[in-house]
Structures are given as structure tokens and as C-alpha cells.
Backbone as a ProteinNet text record, in pm:
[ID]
protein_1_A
[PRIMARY]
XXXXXXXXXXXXXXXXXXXXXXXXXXXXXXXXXXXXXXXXXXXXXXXXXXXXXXXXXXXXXXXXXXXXXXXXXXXXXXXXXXXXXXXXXXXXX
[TERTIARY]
80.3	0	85.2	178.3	303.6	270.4	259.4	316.2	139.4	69.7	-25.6	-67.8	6.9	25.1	172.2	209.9	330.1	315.6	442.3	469.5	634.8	631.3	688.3	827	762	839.4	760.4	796.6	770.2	589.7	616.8	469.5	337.8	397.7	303.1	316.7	418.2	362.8	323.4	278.5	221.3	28.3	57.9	-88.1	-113.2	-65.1	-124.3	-162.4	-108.7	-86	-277.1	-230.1	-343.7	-466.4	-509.1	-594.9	-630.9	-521.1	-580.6	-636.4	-603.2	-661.5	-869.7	-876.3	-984.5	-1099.7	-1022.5	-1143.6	-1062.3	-965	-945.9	-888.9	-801.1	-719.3	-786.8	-892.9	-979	-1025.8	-1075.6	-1181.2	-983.7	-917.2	-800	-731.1	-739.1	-695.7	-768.4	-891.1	-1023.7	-970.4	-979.8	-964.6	-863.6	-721	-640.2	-658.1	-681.3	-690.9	-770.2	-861.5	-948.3	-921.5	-810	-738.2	-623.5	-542.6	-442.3	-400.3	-489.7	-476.3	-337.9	-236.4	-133	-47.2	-68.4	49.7	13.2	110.8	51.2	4.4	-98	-171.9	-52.3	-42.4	-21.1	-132.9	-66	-186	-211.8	-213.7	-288.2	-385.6	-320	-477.3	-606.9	-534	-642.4	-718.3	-631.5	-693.5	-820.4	-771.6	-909.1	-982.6	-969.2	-1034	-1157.8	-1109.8	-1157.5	-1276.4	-1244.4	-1287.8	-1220.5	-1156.7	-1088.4	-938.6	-976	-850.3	-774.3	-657	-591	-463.4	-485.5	-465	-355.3	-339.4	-202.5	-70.7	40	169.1	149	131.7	168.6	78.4	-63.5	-115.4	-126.7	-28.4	36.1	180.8	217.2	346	334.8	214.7	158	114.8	30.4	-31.4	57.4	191.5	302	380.8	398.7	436.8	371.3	246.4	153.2	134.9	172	140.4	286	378.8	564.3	503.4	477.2	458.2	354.9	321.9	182.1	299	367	434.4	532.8	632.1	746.4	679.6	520	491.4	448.6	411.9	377.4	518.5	645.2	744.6	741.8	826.6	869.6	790.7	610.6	566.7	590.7	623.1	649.7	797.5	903.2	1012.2	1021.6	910.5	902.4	842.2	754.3	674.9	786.8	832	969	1083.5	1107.4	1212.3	1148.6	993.6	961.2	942.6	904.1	931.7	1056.4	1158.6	1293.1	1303.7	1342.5	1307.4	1245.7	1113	1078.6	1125.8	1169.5	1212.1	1319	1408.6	1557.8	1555.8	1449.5	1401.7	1347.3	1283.3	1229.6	1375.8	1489.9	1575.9	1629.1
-119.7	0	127	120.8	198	287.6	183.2	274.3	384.2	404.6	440.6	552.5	599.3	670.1	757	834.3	886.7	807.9	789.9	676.1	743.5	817	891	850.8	773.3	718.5	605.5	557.8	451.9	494.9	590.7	587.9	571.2	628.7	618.1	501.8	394.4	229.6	210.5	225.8	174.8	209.5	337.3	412.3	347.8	315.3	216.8	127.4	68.5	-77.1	-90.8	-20.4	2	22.6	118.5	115.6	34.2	-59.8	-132.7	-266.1	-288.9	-359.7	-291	-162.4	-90.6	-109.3	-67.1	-53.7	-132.1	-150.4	-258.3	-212	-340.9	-237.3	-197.7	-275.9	-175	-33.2	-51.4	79.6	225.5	105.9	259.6	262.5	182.4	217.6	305.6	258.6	373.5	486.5	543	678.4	708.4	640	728.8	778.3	682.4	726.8	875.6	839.7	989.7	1103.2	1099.1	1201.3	1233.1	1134.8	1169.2	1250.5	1142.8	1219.8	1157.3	1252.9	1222.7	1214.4	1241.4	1274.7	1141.6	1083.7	1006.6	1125.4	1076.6	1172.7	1140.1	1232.9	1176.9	1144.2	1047.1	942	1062.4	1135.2	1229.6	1323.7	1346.5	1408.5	1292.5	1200.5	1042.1	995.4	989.9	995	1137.5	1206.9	1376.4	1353.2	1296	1263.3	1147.9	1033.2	931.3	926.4	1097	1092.3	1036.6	1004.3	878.9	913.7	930.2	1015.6	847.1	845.7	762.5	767.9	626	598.2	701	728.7	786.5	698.3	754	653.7	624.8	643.7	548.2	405.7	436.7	332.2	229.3	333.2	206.2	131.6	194	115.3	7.5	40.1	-69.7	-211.8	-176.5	-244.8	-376.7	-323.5	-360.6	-438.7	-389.2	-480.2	-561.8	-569.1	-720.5	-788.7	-771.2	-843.7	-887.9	-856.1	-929.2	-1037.1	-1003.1	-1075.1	-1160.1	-1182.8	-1300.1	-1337.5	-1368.2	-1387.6	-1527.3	-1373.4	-1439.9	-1595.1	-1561.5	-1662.8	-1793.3	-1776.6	-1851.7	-1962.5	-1917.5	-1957	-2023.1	-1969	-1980.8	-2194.5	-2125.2	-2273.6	-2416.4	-2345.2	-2423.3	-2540.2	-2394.1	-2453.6	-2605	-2566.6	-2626.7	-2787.2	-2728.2	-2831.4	-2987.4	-2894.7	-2992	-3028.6	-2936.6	-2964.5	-3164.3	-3105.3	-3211.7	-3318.6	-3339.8	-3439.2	-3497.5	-3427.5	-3502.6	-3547.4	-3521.7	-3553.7	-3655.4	-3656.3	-3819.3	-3927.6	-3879.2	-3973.8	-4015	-3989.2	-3979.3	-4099.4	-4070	-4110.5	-4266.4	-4277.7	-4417.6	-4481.3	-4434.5	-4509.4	-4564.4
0	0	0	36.6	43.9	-65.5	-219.7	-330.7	-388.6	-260.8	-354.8	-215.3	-79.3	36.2	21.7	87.7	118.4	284.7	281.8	390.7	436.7	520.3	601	738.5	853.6	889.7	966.3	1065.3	1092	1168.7	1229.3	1246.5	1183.6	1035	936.6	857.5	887.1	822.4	948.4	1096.8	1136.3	1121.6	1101.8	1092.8	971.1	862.5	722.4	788.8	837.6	878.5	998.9	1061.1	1135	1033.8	974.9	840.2	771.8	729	666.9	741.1	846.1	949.8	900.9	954	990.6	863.1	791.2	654.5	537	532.6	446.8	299.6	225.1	145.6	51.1	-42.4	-109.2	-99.2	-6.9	30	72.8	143.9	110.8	24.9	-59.8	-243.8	-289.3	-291.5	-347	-310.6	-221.6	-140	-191.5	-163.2	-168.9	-344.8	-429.3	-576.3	-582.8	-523.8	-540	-482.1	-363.1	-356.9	-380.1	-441.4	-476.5	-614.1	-731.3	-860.5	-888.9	-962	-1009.5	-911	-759.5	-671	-559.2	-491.7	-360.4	-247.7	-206.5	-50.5	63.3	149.2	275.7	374.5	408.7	514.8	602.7	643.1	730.5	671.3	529.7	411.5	410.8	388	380.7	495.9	633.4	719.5	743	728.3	686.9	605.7	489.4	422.1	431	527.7	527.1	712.7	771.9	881	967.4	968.6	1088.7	1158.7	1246.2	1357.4	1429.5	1386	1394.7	1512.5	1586.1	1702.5	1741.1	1857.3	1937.7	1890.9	1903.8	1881.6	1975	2106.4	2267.8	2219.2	2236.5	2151.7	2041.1	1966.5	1825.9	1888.3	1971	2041.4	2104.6	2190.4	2318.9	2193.7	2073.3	2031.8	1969.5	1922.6	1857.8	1976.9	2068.9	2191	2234.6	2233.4	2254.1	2123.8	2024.6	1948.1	1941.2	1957.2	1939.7	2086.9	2167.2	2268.6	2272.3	2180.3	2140.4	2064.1	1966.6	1866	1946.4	2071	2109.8	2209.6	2297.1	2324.6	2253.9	2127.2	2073.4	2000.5	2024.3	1964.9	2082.4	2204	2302.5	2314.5	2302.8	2358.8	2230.9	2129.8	2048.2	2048.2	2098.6	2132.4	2231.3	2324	2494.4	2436.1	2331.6	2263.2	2209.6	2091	2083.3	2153.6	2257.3	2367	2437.3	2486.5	2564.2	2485.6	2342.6	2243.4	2287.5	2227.3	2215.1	2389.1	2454.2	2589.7	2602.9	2553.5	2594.7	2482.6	2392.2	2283.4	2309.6	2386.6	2442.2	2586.4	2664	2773.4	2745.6	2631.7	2562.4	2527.8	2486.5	2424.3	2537.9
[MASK]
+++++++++++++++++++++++++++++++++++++++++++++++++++++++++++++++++++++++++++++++++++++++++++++

């Protein structure tokens, strides 16, 4: 979606990112086409455009830290998963 927004710094791939979660990439293709014209919008014209006042960074931070932390747990039990495999497979021999 990058190539059809001005995408700024990291706040603003998260504010895409967030968006397109919200309404989805159609509907912010649409938009941005119709306001962009020949130029990319910046996501804060689009966001004005689209009504939609987009989250706080503290809030896009927090959101990004529970979701690495859903991530890292989900490895973590995976690891434990195969740890206790080999373990009992080791234990059988």
C-alpha cells in the first residue's frame, strides 16, 4: 500500500498498517486514488479525508508490543513443545 500513500516514517507504516486492518485495502486504495490524482496523498490528508482520527503513537506502540509478545509466546511454547518431544524420545531409548 506503500506505493499508492506517502509513507513517512515509521509511524506512518504503522498508521497504514493500522488502516488497513480498519477498513481494508480496497476501500483505502479507493480513497487514496481519489485524492491523490497524479500525486501520492499523505496518510494524514487520507486519514481527513476518510474521517478517521488515527490511534495515538503510545497506543500504536503498546499495540506492537503485545502483538511481538503473542508472537514471542507462541514460539517460546512451540520450542518447549519440541524440547519435551525429544526428551521423551531420548528417555524411551
Amino acid at each position: 500500500m506503500e506505493h499508492l500513500v506517502r509513507v513517512q516514517n515509521e509511524y506512518d507504516r504503522q498508521v497504514l498498517a493500522w488502516l488497513r486492518r480498519r477498513i481494508g485495502d480496497a476501500a483505502l486504495a479507493e480513497a487514496a486514488r481519489r485524492l491523490g490524482g497524479e500525486r501520492k496523498p499523505y496518510l494524514s490528508s487520507l486519514c481527513r479525508a476518510l474521517s478517521i482520527r488515527p490511534p495515538a503513537r503510545v497506543d500504536l506502540r503498546a499495540e506492537a508490543r503485545r502483538a511481538d509478545l503473542a508472537v514471542g509466546e507462541r514460539y517460546l511454547a512451540r520450542i518447549r513443545t519440541i524440547l519435551g518431544a525429544s526428551g521423551q524420545a531420548s528417555r524411551a531409548h
